[in-house]
Structure formats: structure tokens, C-alpha cells
C-alpha positions in Angstrom: 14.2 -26.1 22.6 14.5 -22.2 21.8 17.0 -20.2 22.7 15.3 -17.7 23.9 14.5 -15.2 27.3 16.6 -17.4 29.9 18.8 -15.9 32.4 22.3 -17.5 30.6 22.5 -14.4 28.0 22.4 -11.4 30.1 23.2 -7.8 27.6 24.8 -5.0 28.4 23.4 -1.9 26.7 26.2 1.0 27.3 28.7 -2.0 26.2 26.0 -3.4 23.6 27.7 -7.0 25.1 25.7 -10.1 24.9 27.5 -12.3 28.0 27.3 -16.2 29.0 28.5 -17.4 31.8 30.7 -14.4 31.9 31.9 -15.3 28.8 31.4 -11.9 25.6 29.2 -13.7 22.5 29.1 -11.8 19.2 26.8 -9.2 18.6 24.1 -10.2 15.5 24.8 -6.8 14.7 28.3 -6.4 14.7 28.3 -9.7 13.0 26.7 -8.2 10.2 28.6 -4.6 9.8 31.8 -6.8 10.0 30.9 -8.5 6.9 29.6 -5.6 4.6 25.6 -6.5 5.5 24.7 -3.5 7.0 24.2 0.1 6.2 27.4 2.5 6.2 26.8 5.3 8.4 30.8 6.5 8.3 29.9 9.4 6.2 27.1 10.7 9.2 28.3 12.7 11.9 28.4 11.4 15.3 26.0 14.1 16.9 23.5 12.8 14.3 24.0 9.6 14.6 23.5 10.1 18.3 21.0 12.1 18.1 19.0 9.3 15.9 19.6 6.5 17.9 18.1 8.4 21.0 15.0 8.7 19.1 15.4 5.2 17.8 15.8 4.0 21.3 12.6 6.0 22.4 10.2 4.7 20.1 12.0 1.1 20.9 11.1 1.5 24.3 7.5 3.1 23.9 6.2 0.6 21.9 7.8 -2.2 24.3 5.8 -0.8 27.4 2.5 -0.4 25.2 2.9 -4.6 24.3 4.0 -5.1 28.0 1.7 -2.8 29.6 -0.9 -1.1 27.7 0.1 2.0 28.2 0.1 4.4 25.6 3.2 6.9 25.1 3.3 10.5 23.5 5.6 9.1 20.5 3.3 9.3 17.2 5.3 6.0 16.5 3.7 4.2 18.9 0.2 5.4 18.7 0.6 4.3 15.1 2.0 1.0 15.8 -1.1 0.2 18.1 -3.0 1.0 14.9 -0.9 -1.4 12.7 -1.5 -4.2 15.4 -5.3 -4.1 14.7 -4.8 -3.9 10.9 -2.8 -6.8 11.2 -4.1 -8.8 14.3 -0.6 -8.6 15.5 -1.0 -11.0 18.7 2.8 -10.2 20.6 4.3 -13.2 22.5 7.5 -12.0 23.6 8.7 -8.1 23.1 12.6 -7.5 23.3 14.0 -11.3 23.5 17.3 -12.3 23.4 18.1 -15.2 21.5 21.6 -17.0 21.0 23.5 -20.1 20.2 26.8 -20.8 21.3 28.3 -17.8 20.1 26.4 -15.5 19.0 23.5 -13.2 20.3 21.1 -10.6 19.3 17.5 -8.8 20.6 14.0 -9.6 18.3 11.9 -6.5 18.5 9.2 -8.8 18.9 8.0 -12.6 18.2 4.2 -12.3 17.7 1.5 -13.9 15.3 0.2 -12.0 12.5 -3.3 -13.0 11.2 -2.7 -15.9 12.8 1.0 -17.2 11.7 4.0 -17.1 13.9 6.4 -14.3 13.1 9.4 -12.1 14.2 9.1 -8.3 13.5 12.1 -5.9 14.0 11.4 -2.1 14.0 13.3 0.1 11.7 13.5 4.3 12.5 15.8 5.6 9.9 14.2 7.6 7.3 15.8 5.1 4.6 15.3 1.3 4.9 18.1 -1.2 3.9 15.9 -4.0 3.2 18.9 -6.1 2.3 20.1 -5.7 6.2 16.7 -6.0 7.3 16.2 -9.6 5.7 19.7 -11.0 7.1 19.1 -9.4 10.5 15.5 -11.2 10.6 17.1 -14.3 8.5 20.0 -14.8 11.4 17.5 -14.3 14.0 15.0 -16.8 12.4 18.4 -19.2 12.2 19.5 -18.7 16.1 15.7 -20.0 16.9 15.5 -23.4 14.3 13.8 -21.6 11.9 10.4 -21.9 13.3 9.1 -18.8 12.3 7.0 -18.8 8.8 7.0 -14.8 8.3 9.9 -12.1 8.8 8.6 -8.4 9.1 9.5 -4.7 9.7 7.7 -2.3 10.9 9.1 0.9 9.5 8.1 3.4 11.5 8.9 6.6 9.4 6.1 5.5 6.4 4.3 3.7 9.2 4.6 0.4 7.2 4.3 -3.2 8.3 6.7 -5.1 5.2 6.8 -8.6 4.9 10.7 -9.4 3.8 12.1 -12.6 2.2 14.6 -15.0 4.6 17.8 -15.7 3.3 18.5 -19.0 2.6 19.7 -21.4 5.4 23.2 -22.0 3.5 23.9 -18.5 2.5 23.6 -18.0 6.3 25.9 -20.9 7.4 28.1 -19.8 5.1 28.3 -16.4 7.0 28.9 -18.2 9.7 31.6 -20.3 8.4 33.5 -17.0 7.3 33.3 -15.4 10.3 34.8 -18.2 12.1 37.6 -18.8 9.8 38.4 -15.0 9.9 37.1 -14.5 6.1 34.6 -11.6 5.2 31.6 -13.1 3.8 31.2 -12.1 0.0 28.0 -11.0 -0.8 27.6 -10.9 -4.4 24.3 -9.3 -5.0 25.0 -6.7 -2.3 27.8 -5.6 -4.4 26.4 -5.6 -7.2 23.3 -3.7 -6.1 25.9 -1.1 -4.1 27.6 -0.7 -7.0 24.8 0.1 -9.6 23.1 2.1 -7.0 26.4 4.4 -6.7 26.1 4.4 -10.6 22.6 5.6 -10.6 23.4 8.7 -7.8 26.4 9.2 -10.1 24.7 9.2 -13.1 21.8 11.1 -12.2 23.7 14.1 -10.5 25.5 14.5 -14.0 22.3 14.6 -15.6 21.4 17.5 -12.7 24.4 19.1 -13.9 23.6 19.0 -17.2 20.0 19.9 -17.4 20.8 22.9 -14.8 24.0 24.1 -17.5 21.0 23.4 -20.1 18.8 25.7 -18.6 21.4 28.7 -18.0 22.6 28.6 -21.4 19.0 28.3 -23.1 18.1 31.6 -20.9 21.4 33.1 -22.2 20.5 31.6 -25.8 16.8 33.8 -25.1 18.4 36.9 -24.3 20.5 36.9 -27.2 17.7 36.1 -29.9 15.2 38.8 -28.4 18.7 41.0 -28.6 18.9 40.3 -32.7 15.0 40.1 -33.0 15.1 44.1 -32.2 18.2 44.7 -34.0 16.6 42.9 -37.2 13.6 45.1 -36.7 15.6 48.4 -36.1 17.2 47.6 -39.3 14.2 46.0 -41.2 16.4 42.8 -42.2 14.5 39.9 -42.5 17.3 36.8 -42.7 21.1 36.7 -41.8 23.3 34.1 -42.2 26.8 32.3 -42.1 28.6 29.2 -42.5 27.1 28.1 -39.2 23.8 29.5 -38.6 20.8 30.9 -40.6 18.7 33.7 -38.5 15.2 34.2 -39.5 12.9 37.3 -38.4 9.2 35.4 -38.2 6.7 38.2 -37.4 3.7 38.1 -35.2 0.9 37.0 -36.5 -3.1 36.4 -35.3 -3.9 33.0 -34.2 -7.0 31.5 -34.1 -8.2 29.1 -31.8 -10.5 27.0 -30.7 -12.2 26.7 -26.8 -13.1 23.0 -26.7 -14.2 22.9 -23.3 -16.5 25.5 -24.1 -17.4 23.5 -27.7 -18.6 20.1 -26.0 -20.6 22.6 -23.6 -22.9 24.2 -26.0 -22.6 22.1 -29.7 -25.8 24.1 -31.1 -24.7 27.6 -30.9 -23.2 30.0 -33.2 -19.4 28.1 -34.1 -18.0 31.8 -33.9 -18.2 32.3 -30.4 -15.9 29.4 -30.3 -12.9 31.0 -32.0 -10.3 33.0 -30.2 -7.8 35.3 -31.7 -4.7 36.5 -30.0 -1.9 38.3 -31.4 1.4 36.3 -32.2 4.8 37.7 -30.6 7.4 37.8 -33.2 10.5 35.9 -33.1 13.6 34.8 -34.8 14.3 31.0 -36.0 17.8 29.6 -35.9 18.5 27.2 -38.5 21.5 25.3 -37.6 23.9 24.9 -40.9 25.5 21.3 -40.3 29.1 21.0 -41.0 29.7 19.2 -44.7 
């Protein structure tokens, strides 16, 4: 028998408590923060964080009472959701259930079948998705109800996105389990790892912003200077300079001719002159770097 929508689990939202019998169970969650398996928000203000969970909680709620009641909400979240149900022939079977073992709690978003196969769907409203999360959230919930469900989904509502995610293995998850109750943080290994090389791609690439942004000051400083000589050399009618370092060349302007091929496949027939262009070259001086010997 499921777990699920009986009157033993009752939650407290201003506590988020799941209670039995008047006794606290752990929070899915919580469960999941505790052991490293869920997105670090201690670097976001509290007002924002606040502020995104209202919203969060709104669009919850909205979409709830359009499954529940047909009734249509002024969220653009929702309206798209109803949208995504027809794409997907979402069929919902119970929106917002609790579900629980002995110890441990947590809310489904909603159990429903999607083109026909049963499934559990959570929503997600942050503007980045930690699909990691997502799958052990959806995983543990899958767990608390015997594994019955076939399919794990998450509607992300900021790319208004139904994504089909991957469970986590049964024994990965009792062996959550058995951490928590032995008072042992749950290692995962490929969370680290992917953590870790994602910090060292954000480092990495903000050095490379660094450099390309020093790059670009120096090459406009390095412009400056050679249209600086380029009029000196001219003043002064020299054509090289040089030192142990560096040989400066003065390259006059010169015409160009080109050829217009757009206008060449156009008209193949005509007169081959009309295809050339000239245009006067702007002079300039080469740097020839003088490698050290």
C-alpha cells in the first residue's frame, strides 16, 4: 500500500514540519541539504531568497488550483503549464501529496500519467536547475512510494520545459539513508567531482575574461603607439628602425583591387571590369619581433 494523502502525516508550512502521530519526521528536503545534495544558496541574500520563494510558492499554488479546479490564474507559469499538459497528455492524479515512511516525509508536486505512463513531476522556479538535486529529490520520492513510478520529471518553469531526469539507483539511495541514520554525511562522489570541475571552469574562465579584457587594453595602447611612429616615420621620411628587440617597418598605402562576387554570380556575361573595385590602402607600420638568441 502507498504511502500517500492519509490523515497520519499532517505538514506544517511556517515550521516546514512533516508530523505523525505528533511525532516531527524528517524533511526530504532537509534530508538532502544535510548531506551536500542540494543547491547552496548561503552566498544569496535572505530578501532574495525570500523574495524567490514567494514567487516560487505562487506559481506552486496557481498551478495546483488550475489541476484541482480548472481555474486559470494570472501567473504566465501557469498558463504555460496548461499548455505543456496538452503537449504531453499530462493526466494529474493527485497534485501536492505527501508521502512518507517511518521517518521521513516530503510533498510530490504532482503524481500524474504522461502519454500514458505513470509518473511524478516536481516543479522547479529558480532561474538555474540543479538537475543533480532534482533526480535525488524525485529518486527519494519514487523510493518512499515502492518505486512504482516508471518516469521522474520537472517542469522548469523559467524555460517552460517538461525534462525527463534519470532515478538514482535504489542502493545509492539506501545508502543515504543508512548515513543519515548512523549520523554520517552521505559522500557523493560524482557531485564532488562535478562541483569541483565546475568551480574550475568559473575559475578558469574569469581568468581568461581577465586576460582577454588586459589583451584588448594593451593592443589599443599597442595601436596608439604605432600610428604615433607611423607619423613620426613619415615626418622624418625613415622607412625601417630597429633594435635588438624589435624591427619597425613603414608599409605605405597602396590601391587594392577587388573583386564583388555577389555581384559576379549575378551577371557572369558582362564586362569583368565592372567587377573590380579599387580602394586606397592606409599605411601602416609592421613590427617584426627579434627573438632572443
Amino acid at each position: 500500500m502507498l504511502n500517500i494523502l492519509t490523515n497520519e502525516v499532517i505538514y506544517n508550512d511556517d515550521l516546514h514540519l512533516y508530523t505523525k502521530n505528533n511525532v516531527a519526521l524528517s524533511n526530504v528536503t532537509t534530508l538532502l541539504s544535510k548531506h551536500g545534495l542540494a543547491p547552496d544558496y548561503s552566498g544569496v541574500s535572505s530578501a532574495m531568497l525570500n523574495k524567490a520563494a514567494d514567487r516560487g510558492k505562487l506559481i506552486h499554488k496557481q498551478i495546483e488550483d488550475y489541476i484541482n479546479t480548472g481555474i486559470m490564474g494570472f501567473t504566465d507559469e501557469a498558463k504555460a503549464f496548461s499548455d505543456i499538459m496538452a503537449e504531453y497528455e499530462i493526466v494529474p492524479k493527485y497534485s501536492e501529496a505527501i508521502v512518507y515512511n517511518e521517518w521521513l516525509a516530503g510533498t510530490i508536486d504532482l503524481i500524474a500519467t504522461v502519454k500514458g505512463k505513470e509518473s511524478l513531476i516536481d516543479y522547479k522556479t529558480s532561474s538555474v536547475l540543479d538537475l543533480i538535486y532534482v533526480r535525488w529529490q524525485l529518486s527519494v520520492y519514487n523510493y518512499l512510494l515502492d518505486g512504482k513510478f516508471r518516469k521522474l520529471y520537472c517542469y522548469h518553469t523559467v524555460h517552460n520545459k517538461l525534462i525527463e531526469v534519470d532515478p538514482i539507483p535504489k542502493d545509492k539511495i539506501e545508502e543515504l539513508f543508512t548515513c543519515e541514520k548512523k549520523k554520517k554525511i552521505y559522500c557523493d562522489e560524482y557531485r564532488i567531482l562535478t562541483k569541483k570541475k565546475v568551480n574550475d571552469v568559473v575559475r578558469l574562465l574569469n581568468h581568461i575574461k581577465e586576460l582577454e579584457s588586459f589583451i584588448e587594453e594593451k593592443e589599443d595602447e599597442l595601436d596608439m603607439i604605432k600610428n604615433e611612429i607611423k607619423v613620426a616615420m613619415e615626418d622624418k621620411a625613415v622607412r625601417s628602425f630597429s633594435n635588438d628587440k624589435v624591427l619597425i617597418t613603414y608599409v605605405e598605402g597602396s590601391m587594392r583591387e577587388t573583386v564583388n562576387k555577389d555581384k559576379l554570380r549575378k551577371d557572369l556575361k558582362a564586362d569583368a571590369e565592372k567587377y573590380i573595385t579599387t580602394s586606397q590602402g592606409k599605411s601602416y607600420v609592421r613590427l617584426t619581433w627579434r627573438e632572443d638568441k
